[in-house]
Backbone bond lengths (Angstrom), bond angles and torsions (degrees), N, CA, C in turn:
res aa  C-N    CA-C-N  psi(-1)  N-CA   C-N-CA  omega(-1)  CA-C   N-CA-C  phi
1 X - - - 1.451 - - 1.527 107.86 -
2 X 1.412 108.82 145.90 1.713 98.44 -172.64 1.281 107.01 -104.31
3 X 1.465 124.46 -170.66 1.534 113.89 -159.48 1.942 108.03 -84.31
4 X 1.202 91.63 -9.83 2.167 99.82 175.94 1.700 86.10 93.05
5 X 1.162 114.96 0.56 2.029 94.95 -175.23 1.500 96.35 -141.30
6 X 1.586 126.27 164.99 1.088 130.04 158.42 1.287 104.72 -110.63
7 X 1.686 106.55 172.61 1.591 108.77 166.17 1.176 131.61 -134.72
8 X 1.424 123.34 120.81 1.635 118.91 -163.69 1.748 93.11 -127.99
9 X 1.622 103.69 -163.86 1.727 96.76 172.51 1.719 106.88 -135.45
10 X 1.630 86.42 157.39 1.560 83.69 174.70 1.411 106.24 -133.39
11 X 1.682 118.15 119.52 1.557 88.89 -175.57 1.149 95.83 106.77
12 X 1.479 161.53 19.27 1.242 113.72 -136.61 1.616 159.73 42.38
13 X 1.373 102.63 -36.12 1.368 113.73 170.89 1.564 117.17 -100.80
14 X 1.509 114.22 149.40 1.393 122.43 163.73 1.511 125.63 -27.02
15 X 1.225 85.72 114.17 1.919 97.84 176.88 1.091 116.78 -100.24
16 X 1.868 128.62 99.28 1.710 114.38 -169.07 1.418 97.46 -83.57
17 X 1.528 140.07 156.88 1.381 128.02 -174.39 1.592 102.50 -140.73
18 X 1.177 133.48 61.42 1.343 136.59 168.22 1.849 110.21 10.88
19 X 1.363 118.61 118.59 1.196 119.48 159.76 1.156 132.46 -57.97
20 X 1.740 115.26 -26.81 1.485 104.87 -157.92 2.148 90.01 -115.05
21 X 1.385 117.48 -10.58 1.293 83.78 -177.44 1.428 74.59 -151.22
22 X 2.009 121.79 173.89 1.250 126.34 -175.09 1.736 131.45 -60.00
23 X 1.460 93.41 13.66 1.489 86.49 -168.09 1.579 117.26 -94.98
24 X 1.239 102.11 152.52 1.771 121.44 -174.68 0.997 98.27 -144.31
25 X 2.248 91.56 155.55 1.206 103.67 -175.73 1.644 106.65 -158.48
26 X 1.432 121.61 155.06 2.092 96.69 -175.58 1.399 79.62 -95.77
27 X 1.114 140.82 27.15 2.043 118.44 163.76 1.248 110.79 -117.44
28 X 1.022 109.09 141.20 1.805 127.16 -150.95 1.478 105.32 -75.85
29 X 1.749 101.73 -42.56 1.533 124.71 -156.15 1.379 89.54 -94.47
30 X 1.330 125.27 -35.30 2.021 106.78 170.52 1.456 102.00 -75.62
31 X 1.198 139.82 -31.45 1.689 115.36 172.07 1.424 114.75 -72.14
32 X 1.318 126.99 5.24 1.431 126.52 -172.65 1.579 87.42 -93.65
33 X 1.111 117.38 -69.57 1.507 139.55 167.24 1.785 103.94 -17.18
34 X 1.331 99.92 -60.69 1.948 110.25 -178.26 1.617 102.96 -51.09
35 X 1.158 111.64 -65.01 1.411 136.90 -163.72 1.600 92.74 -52.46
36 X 1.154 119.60 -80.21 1.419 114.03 173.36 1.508 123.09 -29.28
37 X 1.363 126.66 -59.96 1.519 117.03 164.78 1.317 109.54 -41.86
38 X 0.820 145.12 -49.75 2.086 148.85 -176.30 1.446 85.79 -51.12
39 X 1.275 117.56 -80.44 1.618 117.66 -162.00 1.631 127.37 -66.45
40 X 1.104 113.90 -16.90 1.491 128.64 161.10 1.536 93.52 -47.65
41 X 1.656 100.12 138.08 1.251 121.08 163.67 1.735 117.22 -88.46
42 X 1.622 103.78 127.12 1.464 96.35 -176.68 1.271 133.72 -66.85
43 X 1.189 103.04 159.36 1.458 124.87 173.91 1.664 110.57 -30.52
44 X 1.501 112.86 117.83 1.836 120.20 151.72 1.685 108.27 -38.10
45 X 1.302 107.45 114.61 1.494 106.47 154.45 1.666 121.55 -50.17
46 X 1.180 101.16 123.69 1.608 108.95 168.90 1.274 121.16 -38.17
47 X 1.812 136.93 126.26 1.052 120.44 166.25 1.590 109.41 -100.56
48 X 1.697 83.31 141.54 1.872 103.59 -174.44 1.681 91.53 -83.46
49 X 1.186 87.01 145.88 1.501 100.12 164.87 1.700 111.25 -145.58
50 X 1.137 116.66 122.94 1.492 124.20 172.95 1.478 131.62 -117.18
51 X 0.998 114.47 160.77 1.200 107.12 -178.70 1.853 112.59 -170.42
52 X 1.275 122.14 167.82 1.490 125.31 -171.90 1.282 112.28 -137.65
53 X 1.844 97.62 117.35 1.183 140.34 -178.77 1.897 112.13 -36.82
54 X 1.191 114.98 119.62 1.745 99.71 168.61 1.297 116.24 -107.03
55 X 1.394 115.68 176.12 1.831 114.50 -147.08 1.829 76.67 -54.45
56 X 1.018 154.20 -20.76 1.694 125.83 -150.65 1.106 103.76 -97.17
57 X 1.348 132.15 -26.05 1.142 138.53 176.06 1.722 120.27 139.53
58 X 0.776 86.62 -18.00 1.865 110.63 -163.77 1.544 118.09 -89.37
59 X 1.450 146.99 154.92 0.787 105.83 -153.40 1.506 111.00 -104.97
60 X 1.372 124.73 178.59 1.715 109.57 -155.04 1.483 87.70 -110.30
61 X 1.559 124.63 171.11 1.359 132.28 176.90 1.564 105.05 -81.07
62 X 1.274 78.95 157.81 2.066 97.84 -166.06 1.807 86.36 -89.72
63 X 1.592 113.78 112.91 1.257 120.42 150.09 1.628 105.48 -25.53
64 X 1.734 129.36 156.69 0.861 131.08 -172.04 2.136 80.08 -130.97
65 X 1.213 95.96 145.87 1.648 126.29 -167.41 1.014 109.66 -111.03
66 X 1.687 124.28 110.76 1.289 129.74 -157.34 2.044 99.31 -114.48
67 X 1.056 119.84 138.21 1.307 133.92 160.00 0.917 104.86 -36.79
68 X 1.833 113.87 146.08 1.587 116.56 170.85 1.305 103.58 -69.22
69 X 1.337 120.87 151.87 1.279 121.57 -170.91 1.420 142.06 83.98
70 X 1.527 104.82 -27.44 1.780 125.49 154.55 0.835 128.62 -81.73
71 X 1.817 143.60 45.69 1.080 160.93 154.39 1.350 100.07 100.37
C-alpha cells in the first residue's frame, strides 16, 4: 500500500501532495492525518426508528398487516 501522498518541494521546503484529492501541505504529520480520513471506513447509516404516539402520550402498538387473503 503506498503512503496516499507524494513528495516534492515548494519554497524550498517539503511539499506533501495527497494522491486521491488536491490537497497539500509542507507538514508531514497533517498529510498522514489527510490520508487517514480517505482510508477510514465510513460511517454506519443511522437507524430511523418511528413510531405513533397514543392519546397518553406513549407510544401505541404498530397494527400488524395481514396478506390479501389472510383474514
Amino acid at each position: 500500500m503506498s503512503a496516499g501522498y507524494t513528495v516534492g518541494t515548494w519554497s524550498g521546503l517539503p511539499n506533501y501532495s495527497c494522491e486521491i484529492c488536491p490537497y497539500a501541505t509542507t507538514d508531514r504529520e497533517t498529510m498522514i492525518e489527510h490520508v487517514f480520513i480517505h482510508r477510514r471506513p465510513p460511517l454506519p447509516l443511522a437507524r430511523v426508528s418511528s413510531y405513533v404516539l397514543g392519546p397518553d402520550g406513549r407510544p401505541a402498538p404498530i397494527p400488524s398487516i395481514s396478506k390479501p387473503g389472510e383474514g
